[in-house]
Structures are given as C-alpha cells and as structure tokens.
N, C-alpha and C positions, 0 to 999 in steps of 0.2 A: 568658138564664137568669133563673129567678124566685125560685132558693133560693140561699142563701151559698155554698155548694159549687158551684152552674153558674156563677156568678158569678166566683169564687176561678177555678175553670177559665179563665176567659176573661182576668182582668186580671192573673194573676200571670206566665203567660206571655208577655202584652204586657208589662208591666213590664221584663220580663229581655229581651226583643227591643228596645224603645227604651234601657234602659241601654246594650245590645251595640251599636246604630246609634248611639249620644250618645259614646262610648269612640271611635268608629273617625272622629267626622266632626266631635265638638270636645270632646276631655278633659277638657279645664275646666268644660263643662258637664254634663258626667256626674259629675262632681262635685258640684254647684249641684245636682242633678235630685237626687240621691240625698238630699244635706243636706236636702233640702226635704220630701221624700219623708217621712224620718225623723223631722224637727220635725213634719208634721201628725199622725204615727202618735201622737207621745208628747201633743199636746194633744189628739189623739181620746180616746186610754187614760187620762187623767187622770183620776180617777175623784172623785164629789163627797166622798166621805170612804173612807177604805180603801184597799186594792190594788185594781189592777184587776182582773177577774172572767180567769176562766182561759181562756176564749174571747177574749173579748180579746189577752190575753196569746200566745196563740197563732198571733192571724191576725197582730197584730205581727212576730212571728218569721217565719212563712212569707212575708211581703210582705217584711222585708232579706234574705231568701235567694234571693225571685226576683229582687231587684236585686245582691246579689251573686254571683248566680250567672252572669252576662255577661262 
C-alpha cells in the first residue's frame, strides 16, 4: 500500500494476529510486545509544543485497539 489507510489495512491486522500468536505461545511477551508497542506510540505522538494533532491521535487509538483486540 502507498496511502495511510492501505497501510493501516495491512499492519493493524497483523498487529492483532502476532498479539493473538504472542498470548497463546508466550504471555509474557505479549505483554513486553504490547508495552513497547505503546512506549513507541507515545514518543511518536509527542509533539514539539501542543497536543498532538488529531490524526495522530487517532492512528494511536486504532493501533491499542488492534492490539487489544487479540
């Protein structure tokens, strides 16, 4: 894919599929995967003065939903 949405199609799906194989094949590191996951979101979205922009904001949200959704 060459736009954020074919993109988002591709990796939010894989996201929630390695969460769902990391839960069944070692708990503890679907734990680690996700924490990590999380930590990069929030020093992506840190923004250099302000909030983050609502695009942001939003891919944020839908990338812990495809990891909580496993």
């Amino acid at each position: 894919g060459k736009t954020v949405a074919e993109l988002a199609d591709q990796v939010l799906p894989a996201l929630t599929a390695a969460m769902s194989l990391l839960k069944k094949q070692a708990p503890a590191e679907a734990d680690n995967f996700r924490s990590t996951v999380i930590v990069a979101i929030a020093a992506a979205s840190r923004p250099q003065k302000g909030e983050p922009s609502p695009t942001m904001t939003e891919m944020a949200r839908k990338i812990t939903e495809a990891l909580d959704a496993a």
